[in-house]
Structure formats: structure tokens, C-alpha cells
VMD Tcl script that draws the C-alpha trace (Angstrom):
set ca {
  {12.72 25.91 7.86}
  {16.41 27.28 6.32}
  {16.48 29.79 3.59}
  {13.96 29.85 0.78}
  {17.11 28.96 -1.62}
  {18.22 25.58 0.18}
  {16.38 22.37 -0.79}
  {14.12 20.66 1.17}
  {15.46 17.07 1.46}
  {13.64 14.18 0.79}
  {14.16 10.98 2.41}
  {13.25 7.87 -0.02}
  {14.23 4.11 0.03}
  {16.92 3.46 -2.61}
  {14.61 1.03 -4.83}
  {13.79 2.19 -8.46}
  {10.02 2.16 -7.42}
  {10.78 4.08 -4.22}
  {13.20 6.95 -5.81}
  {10.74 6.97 -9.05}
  {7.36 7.68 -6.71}
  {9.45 10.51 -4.61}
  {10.52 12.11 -7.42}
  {7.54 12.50 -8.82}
  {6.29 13.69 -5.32}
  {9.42 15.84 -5.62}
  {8.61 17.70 -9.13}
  {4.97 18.01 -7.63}
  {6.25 19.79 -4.92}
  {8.32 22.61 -6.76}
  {5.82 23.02 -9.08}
  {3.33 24.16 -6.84}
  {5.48 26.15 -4.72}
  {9.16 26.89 -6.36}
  {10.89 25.12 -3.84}
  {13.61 22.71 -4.67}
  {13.93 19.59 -3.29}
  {16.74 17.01 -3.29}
  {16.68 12.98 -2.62}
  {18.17 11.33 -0.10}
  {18.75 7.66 -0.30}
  {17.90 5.42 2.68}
  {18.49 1.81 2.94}
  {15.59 0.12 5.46}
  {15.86 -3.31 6.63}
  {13.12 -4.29 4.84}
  {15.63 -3.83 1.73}
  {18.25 -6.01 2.76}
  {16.52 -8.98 5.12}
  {16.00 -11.64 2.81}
  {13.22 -13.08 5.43}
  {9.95 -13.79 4.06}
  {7.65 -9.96 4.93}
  {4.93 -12.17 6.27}
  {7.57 -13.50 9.00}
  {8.81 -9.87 9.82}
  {5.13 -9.19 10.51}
  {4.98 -6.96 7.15}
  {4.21 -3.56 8.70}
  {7.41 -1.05 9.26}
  {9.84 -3.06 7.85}
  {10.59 -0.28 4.82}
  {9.49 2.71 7.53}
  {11.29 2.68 10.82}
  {15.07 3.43 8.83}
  {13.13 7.08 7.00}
  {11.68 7.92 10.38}
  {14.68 7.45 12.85}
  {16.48 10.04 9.38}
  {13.44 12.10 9.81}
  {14.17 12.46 14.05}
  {17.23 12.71 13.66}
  {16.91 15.89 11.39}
  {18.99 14.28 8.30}
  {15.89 14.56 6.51}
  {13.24 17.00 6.21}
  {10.23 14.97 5.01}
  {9.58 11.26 3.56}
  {7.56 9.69 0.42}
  {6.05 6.07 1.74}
  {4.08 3.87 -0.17}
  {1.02 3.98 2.33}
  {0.03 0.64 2.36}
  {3.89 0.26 4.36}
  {2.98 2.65 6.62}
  {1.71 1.15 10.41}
  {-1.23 1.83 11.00}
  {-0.66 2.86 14.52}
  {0.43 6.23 15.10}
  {3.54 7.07 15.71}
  {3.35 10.48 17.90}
  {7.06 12.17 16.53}
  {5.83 12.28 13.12}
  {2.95 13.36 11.25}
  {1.23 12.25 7.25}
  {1.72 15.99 6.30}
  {-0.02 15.39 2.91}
  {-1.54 11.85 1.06}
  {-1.65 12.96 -2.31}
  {-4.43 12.07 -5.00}
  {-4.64 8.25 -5.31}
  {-2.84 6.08 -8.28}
  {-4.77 3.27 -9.61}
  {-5.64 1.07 -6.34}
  {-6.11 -2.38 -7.70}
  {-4.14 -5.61 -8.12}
  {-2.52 -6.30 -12.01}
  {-1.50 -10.05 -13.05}
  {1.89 -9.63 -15.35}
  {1.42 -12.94 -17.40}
  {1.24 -13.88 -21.56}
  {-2.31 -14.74 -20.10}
  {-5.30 -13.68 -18.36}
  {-5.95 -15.40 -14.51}
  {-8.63 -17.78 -16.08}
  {-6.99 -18.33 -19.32}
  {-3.87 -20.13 -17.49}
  {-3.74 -23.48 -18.04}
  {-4.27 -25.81 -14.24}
  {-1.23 -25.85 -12.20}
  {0.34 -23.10 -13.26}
  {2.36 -21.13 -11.19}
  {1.97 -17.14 -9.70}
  {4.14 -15.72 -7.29}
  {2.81 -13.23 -4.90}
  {4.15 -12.32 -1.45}
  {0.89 -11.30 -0.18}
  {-1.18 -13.42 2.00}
  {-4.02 -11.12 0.70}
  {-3.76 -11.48 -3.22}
  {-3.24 -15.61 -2.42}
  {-6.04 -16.24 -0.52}
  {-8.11 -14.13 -2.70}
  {-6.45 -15.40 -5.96}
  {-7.78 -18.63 -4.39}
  {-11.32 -18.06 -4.49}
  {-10.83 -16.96 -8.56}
  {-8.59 -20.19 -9.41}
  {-8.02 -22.76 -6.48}
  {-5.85 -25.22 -9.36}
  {-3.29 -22.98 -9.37}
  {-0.07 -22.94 -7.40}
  {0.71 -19.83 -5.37}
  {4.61 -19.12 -4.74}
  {6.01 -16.18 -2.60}
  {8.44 -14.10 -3.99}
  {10.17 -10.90 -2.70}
  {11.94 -8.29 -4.70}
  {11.38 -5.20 -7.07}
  {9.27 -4.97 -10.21}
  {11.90 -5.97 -12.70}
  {13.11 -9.07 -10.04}
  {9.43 -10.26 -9.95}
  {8.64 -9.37 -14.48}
  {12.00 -11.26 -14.83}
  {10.48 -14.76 -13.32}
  {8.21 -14.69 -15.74}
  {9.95 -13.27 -18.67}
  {12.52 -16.34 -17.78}
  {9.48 -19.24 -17.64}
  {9.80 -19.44 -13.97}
  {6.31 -18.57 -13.00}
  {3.28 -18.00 -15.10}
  {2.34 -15.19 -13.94}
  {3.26 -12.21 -10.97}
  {0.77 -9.91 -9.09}
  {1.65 -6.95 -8.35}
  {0.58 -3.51 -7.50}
  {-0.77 -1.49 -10.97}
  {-0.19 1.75 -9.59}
  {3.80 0.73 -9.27}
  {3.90 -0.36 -12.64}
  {2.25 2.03 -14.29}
  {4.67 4.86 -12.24}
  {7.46 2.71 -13.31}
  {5.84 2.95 -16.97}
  {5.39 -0.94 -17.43}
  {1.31 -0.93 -17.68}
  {2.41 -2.45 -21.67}
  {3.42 -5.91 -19.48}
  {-0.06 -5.87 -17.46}
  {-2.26 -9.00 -18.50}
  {-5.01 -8.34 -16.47}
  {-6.42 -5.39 -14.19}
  {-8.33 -7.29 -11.31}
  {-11.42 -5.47 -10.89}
  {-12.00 -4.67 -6.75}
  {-14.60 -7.01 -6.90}
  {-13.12 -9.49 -7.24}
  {-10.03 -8.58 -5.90}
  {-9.87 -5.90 -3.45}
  {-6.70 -4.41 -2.67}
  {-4.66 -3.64 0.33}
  {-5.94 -0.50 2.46}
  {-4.34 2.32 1.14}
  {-2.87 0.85 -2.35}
  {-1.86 3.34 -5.01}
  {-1.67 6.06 -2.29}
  {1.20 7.85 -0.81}
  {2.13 9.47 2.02}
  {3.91 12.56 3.11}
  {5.53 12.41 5.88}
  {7.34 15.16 8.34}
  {8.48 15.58 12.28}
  {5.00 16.57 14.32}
  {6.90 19.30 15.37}
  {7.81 21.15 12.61}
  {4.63 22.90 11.70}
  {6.19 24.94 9.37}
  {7.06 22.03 6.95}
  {3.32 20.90 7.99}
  {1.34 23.80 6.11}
  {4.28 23.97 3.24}
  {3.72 20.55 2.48}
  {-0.22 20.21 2.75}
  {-0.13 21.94 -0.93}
  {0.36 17.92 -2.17}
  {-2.92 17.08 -0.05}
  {-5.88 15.39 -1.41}
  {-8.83 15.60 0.98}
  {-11.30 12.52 -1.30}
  {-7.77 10.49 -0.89}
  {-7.42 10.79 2.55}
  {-10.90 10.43 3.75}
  {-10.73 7.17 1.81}
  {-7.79 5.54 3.03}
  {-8.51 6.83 6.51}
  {-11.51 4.63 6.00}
  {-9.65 1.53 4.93}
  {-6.25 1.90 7.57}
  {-9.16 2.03 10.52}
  {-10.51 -1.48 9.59}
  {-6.94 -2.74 9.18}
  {-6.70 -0.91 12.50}
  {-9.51 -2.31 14.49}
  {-8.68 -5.84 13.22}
  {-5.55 -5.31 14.94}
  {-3.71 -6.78 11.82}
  {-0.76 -5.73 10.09}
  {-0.45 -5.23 6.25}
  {0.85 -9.11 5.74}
  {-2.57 -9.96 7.20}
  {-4.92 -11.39 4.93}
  {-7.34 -8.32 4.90}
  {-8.59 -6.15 1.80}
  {-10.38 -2.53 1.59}
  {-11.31 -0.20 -0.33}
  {-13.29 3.32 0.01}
  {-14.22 5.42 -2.59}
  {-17.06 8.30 -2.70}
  {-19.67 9.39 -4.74}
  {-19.43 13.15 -4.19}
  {-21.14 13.18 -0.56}
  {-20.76 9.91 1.01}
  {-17.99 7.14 1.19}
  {-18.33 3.53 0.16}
  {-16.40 1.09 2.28}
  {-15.56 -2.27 1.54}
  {-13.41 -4.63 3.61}
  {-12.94 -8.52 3.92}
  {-10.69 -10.79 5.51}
  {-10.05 -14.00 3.37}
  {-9.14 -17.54 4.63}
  {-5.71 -18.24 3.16}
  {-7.02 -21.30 1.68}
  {-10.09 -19.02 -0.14}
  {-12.79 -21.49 1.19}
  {-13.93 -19.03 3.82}
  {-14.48 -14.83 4.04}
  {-15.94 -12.27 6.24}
  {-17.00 -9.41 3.51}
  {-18.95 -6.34 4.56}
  {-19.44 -3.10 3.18}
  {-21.34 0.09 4.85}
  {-21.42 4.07 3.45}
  {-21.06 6.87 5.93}
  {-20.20 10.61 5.29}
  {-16.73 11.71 4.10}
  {-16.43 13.65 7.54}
  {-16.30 10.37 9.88}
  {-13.91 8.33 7.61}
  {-12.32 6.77 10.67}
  {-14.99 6.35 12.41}
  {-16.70 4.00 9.34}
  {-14.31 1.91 9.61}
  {-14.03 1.20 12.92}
  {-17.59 0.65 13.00}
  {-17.61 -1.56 9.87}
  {-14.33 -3.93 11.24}
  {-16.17 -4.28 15.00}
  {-19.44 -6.09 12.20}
  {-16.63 -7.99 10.68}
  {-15.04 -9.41 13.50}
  {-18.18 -10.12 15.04}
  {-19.17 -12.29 12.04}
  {-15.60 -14.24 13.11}
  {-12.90 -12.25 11.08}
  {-10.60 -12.02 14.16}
  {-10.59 -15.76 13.79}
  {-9.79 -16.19 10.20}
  {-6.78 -13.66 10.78}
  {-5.38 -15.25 14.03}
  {-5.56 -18.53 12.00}
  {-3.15 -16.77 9.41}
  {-0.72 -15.60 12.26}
  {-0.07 -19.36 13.62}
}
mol new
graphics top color blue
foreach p $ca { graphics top sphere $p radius 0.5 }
foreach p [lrange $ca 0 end-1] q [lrange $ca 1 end] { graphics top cylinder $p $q radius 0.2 }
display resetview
């Protein structure tokens, strides 16, 4: 690393939600060990293709931009959401630090809640996931994909466009819009993407240096978790536009896994869930996809790929 005086640089997509999470990653940082640190606005493809993410196969399309900065030495570390992130490892870099979890669950953004809107009404969602499980709660609606930030997404229904928008509630409550939240969907009924409300912390795998600076941020219940929920994603071989859910918490000495894969059309699911120790989080989950897919979940997610 350079002198103690020169800030670290931070790579971060340009978005509002993007530059708001790493700066708060940022302040985190230099609170804990004095060190400045200074943004660094990236623009990924995944911010300027207008192509549907489900047809880009979701997974990288906000990533590969911040890591080729990050090889290239332009950039010392990078702030993902982690539910971006592939969940195949990519050897030149390493998650230096996931720290402790936001909120993980799904929030509607409507002048209603989910069962209070009248039959046909519309909520846009560019998640195969929150559709197909949005299906099982209220098959009478219509489900519309949209892409774009927070305030793109509030303003369709601010306008009378849609009836409603799902998004993340960890992203709106770091933007500071939890006032606009209609509903939190409980992970019952609606469990989230693997890693949602996490981040991650990524540096070069060979700067081991920046490695132990940055594992200050490091949550070790958070990581076990998600570790638990990116295997099943893993083992399913799916990518994050599949139509999969998990989530993993703990209750002090073991984890608690759940994972499903959802028809698109809600009419079908393979659900599961197992407990293992916090020391095998990977390990969990592979085990716990392998009982999924052989219950048929493969099928229900090649079925979403055609």
C-alpha cells in the first residue's frame, strides 16, 4: 500500500444507490482505522444496456467494469451489492470483507398493501424471483418488468403507471425512502435473493496488505450466512436472474437455511430448508441444493432459461 496519508480509492458504480452504499462503506472504513478514502466512479455495462437483465443472464453485468479497474490497479478496492456478485470465483480478486447485513427482504412501494390492491392491477419487478413468488401471494395481478434506479422505478408509481414496485428494502432504506414502503414482505412468504441487503468488499487476491486492512469491515454471522445462500445459487448452477430464493440466518450456534426455486407462473416450487453449524456454511448449502434439485428444481429453472 502507498503512504499512510494517500487515500485508498474506492471503485463504485455511478448510480445514487451505488455511490450512497460505498460511501457509507467509505465513512465505515476511516472510522475504524483513520484512513481516508476517496470514490471513484465507474460506469458498467449493466448501467447503460437497456436489454432486459434476465436476457444478459443477470449475473456480472454491474461487476466485470469494477474488476477489470481493480486489475488494472486504477482502483484499490470495490463496494458491490452482493447479490450482483457471480457466484463463481473469480481467482484475481478476493471478498476482503462482507460487512453486517441490511435488512434482507423484499418491500412493495404502493398507496396499498399486496392484498389490498384491487384485481388486475399492475407491479413492476425485474426479477424473475419476486414474480413468480408474487404469483403464489396474488396470481390476478399483472407483473411488468422494469429496469432502472429507485427514483426511476417510485416515479411509475408516483405517476399512476403501475400500482405498485418491488424493490429491495435495504436500498431504500440506505437511500432513506423506508417513509414510501407499503409493505415489508415477510421471508416467508417472500424470500429474497441470496445475499440481499449484504455487501461486499472487494480487493486484488494479491494484495494481502489491503486484505487484513480491510477485514476491519468484516462480519463473520454475515458471511457464514450468505456463504450459505450463494452455495445453493451455486450448486443450482443458476445465475441471480434465476428464479431461486434463500435465506440463512443463525440462532447463536447453528445456521438456518432456506432456499426454493419457484415456477415463474407460481403454480409449482421446490422449498427446502436444513440447519448445520456456522463453520460449514458452504458446505449446507451445497448439500441442501443437491435435495432440491433432486426433488426436480433443476427442471423448474431450465424451464425459466428457455
Amino acid at each position: 500500500m502507498s503512504s499512510v496519508s494517500s487515500p485508498l480509492r474506492l471503485g463504485t458504480r455511478r448510480s445514487l444507490m451505488a455511490t450512497t452504499q460505498s460511501g457509507l462503506v467509505a465513512a465505515r472504513l476511516t472510522e475504524l482505522t483513520g484512513r481516508a478514502v476517496e470514490l471513484v466512479g465507474v460506469t458498467t455495462f449493466g448501467d447503460v444496456t437497456k436489454a432486459n437483465l434476465t436476457q444478459l443472464g443477470g449475473t456480472g453485468v454491474f461487476v466485470s467494469a469494477l474488476r477489470d479497474k481493480l486489475i488494472d490497479g486504477e482502483i484499490d478496492f470495490a463496494v458491490h451489492s452482493l447479490k450482483d456478485l457471480p457466484t463463481t470465483q473469480d481467482p484475481r480478486v478476493v471478498i476482503a470483507a462482507i460487512p453486517p447485513r441490511d435488512d434482507p427482504r423484499d418491500a412493495l412501494v404502493s398507496t396499498a398493501k399486496l392484498a389490498d390492491l384491487p384485481a388486475g392491477s399492475k407491479v413492476g419487478t425485474g426479477s424473475p424471483r419476486r414474480i413468480a413468488q408474487l404469483r403464489v401471494l396474488r396470481p390476478d395481478l399483472e407483473y411488468v418488468p422494469i429496469r432502472g434506479n429507485a427514483d426511476t422505478r417510485i416515479g411509475k408509481v408516483t405517476s399512476g403507471e403501475l400500482q405498485g414496485v418491488v424493490l429491495a428494502a435495504a436500498g431504500l432504506g440506505r437511500l432513506g425512502r423506508e417513509a414510501e414502503i407499503s409493505q415489508v414482505f415477510e421471508v416467508e412468504e417472500m424470500l429474497p435473493a441470496p445475499g440481499q441487503g449484504a455487501l461486499a468488499v472487494e480487493c486484488r487476491a494479491d494484495r494481502t496488505d489491503l486484505i487484513e486492512f480491510l477485514s476491519v469491515l468484516d462480519d463473520a454471522r454475515t458471511r457464514a450466512a450468505v456463504t450459505a445462500e450463494r452455495a445453493v445459487l451455486n450448486a443450482l448452477e443458476a445465475g441471480c436472474a434465476a428464479p431461486v430464493g434463500a435465506y440463512s440466518a443463525d440462532d447463536g450456534q447453528n445456521l438456518i437455511l432456506t432456499a426454493a426455486v419457484v415456477a415463474v407462473d407460481g403454480k409449482r416450487a421446490v422449498r427446502k430448508s436444513t440447519a448445520g453449524t456456522l463453520s460449514a456454511p458452504m458446505d449446507l448449502g451445497r448439500d441442501l441444493a443437491a435435495e432440491m434439485i433432486a426433488e426436480g428444481a433443476g427442471t423448474l429453472i431450465g424451464e425459466q432459461a428457455h
